[in-house]
N, C-alpha and C positions, 0 to 999 in steps of 0.2 A: 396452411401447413399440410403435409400428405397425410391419407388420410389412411395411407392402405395398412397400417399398423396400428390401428387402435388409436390414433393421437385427437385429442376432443380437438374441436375448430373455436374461437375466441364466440363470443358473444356478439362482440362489437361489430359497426356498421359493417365492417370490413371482410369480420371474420362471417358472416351474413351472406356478403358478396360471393365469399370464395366455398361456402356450402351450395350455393344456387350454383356454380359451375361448373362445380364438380362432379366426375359422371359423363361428361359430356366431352368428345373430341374436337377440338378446335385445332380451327389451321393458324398459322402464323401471324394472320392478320388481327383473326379473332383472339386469339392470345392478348397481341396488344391493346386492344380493345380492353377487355378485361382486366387487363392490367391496370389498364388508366384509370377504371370502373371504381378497382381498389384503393387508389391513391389518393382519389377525391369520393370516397362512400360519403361521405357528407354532403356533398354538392347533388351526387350523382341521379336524383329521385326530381330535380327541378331543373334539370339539362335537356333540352331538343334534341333531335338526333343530329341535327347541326350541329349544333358546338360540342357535344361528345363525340362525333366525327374531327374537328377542329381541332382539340384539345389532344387525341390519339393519333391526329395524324395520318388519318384516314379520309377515306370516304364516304358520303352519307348513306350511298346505299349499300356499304360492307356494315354500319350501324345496321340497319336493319336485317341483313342477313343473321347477323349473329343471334339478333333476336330472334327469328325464327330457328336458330340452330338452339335454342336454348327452350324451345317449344313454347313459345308465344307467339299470336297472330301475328305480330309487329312491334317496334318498339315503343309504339303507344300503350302497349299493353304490359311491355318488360315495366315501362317508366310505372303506372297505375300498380303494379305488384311493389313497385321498391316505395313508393309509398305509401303502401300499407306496412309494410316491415319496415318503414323509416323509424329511428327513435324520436321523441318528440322533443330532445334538443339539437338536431339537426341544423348546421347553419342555415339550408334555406335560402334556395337562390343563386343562378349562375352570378357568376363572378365573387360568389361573399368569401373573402377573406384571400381573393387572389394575389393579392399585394400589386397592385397597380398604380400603389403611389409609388413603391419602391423602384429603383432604378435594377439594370438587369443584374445588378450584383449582389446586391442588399436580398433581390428574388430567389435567387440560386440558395443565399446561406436557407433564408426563409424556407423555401422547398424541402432542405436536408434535415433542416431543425422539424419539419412534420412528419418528414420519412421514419424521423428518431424517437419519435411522440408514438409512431405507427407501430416501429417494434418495442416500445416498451409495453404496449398495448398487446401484442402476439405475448411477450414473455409472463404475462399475469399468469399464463397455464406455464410452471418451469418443466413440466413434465419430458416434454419433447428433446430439450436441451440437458437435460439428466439424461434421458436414456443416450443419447450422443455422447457424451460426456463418458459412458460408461463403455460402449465400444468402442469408442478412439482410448481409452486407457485401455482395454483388454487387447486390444491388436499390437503384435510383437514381431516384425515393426509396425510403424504407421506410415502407411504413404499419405503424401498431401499435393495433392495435385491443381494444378491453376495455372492457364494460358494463356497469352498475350495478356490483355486488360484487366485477368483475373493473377495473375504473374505476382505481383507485387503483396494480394493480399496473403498466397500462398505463402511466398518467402515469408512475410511478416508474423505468421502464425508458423511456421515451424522453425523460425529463429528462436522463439520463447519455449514453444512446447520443449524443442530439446532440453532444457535446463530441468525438466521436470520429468520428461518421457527419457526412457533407454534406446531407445532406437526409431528416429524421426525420420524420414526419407523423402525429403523433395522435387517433387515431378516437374518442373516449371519450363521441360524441354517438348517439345512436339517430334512428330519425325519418326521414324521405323524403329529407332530407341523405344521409345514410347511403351510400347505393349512389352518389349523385355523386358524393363522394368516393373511393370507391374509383375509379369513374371516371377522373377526374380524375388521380390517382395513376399511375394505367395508362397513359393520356395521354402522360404526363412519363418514363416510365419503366418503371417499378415492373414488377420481379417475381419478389418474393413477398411476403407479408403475411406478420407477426407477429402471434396471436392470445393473449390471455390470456380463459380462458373457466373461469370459477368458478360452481358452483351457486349459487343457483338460476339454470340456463341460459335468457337470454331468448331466446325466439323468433327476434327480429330477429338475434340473434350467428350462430344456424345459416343462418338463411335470407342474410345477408349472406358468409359462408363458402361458401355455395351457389355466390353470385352472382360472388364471385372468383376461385373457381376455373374459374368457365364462359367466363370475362375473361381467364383465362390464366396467373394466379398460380398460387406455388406457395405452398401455406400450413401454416406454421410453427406449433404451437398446445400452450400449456401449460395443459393440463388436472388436474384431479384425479383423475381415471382413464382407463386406456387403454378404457374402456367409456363412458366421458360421451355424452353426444347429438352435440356436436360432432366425433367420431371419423370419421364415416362422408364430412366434409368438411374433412379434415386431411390433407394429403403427409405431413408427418412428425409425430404427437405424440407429446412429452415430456412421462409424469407425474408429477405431486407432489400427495402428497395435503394433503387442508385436513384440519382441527382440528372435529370435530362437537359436543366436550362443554360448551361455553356454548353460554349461548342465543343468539351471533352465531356463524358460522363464523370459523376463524383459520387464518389463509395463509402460514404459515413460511415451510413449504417451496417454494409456487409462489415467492415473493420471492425467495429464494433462486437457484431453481434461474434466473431470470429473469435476476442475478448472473450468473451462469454463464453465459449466452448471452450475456450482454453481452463477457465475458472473450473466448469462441473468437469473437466477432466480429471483437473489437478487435485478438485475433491476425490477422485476414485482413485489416486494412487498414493497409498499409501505413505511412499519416501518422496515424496514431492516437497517437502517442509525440509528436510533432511538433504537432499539435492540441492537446493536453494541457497541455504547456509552455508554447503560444503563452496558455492561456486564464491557466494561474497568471504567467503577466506579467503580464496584465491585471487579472486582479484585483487582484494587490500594485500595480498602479499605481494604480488604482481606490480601494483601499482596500477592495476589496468584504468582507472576512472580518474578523470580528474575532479574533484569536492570542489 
């Protein structure tokens, strides 16, 4: 989680991982590296630079660059540091708990169901998600912005916020629109933006993140890693990771956690209970649901 506002980092193997990072400019490559680092903190301390090169997707000697970009002789010596800050119930051992009896589909839920393990694990501090919670309720409107792959989680969270928020504003267009919109929003109000930002990260989502912040927003942003592209243009990110073992990505846990910000919102606004009620009359009057 970002760190540049006071927000404590977890304890755990993970939250460990992503303090030793921190501080440090990584390229793209080395991102993903890190990223994979996080996803398997448990394995991560009895992995070769081999198979953490394997596993990321990489190559072995971008493993070991990183590790010197992280100021170790090499990765013999990042490995040697992660096991001394290992916990002492660490699974232990490449491949433990890979699921390689599983077939590649049984693997995929398996992957998601740890990603989900991973941020229940980030939310033991609610801090972070409180104070979100309290600038998406304070912003009048809220923009919520999400492109391409990130599109669907965008819509799906300011379908619901409306019923609870006054004025929800969904970004999910790319294009020279794009910045008038936010614009626009700024105008009327607005400050901060909700971001949903899912690889593969489009261009226009950073460069429009740029341009909100220089506008005055404060920006909100649920990412797949506290390393994504759009980190270096976020007040506060909250990770979740995605799902890499199909050939589409899969976004549990950003939905989820998306859930959750709508939850500590809905705590900070006052007629959100009152809103709710008013719609389920409506609807029963409507007919709109069918029982």
């Amino acid at each position: 989680m970002n760190k540049q506002k006071g927000d404590g980092v977890s304890d755990s193997p993970a939250g460990r991982l992503q303090a030793l990072f921190e501080g440090h400019r990584l390229t793209p490559t080395q991102r993903r590296i890190a990223h994979c680092m996080v996803r398997r903190a448990g394995d991560v301390p009895f992995l070769s630079s081999v198979e953490l090169a394997e596993l990321a997707g990489v190559s072995q000697p971008s493993v070991t660059r990183f590790a010197v970009a992280l100021g170790f002789d090499g990765y013999p010596a990042l490995r040697r540091h992660l096991r001394e800050v290992a916990p002492a119930e660490s699974t232990g051992g490449p491949g433990a708990g890979d699921g390689s009896e599983h077939n590649e589909y049984q693997q995929a839920v398996l992957a998601e169901m740890e990603n989900l393990r991973h941020l229940a694990e980030l939310l033991a501090d609610p801090a972070p998600v409180e104070r979100a919670g309290r600038l998406l309720a304070a912003s009048r409107p809220l923009p919520v912005l999400g492109l391409r792959a990130a599109s669907s989680q965008a819509r799906g969270f300011a379908y619901f916020a409306a019923k609870v928020h006054p004025d929800v504003r969904l970004l999910d267009e790319g294009g020279s629109m794009l910045t008038d919109r936010v614009d626009a929003a700024v105008r009327a109000g607005a400050t901060a933006l909700l971001c949903f930002a899912l690889p593969r990260h489009p261009r226009e989502v950073v460069e429009a993140l740029e341009y909100a912040r220089a506008a005055g927003l404060t920006v909100v942003t649920v990412a797949e890693s506290a390393f994504a592209p759009v980190a270096a243009h976020s007040d506060l990110l909250i990770p979740a990771a995605v799902g890499t073992g199909l050939a589409f990505d899969t976004a549990c846990a950003p939905m989820l956690l998306g859930r959750v910000l709508l939850e500590a919102m809905a705590d900070e606004l006052p007629d959100a209970q009152a809103r709710l009620e008013e719609f389920d009359t409506k609807a029963a009057a409507r007919g709109l649901f069918v029982e």
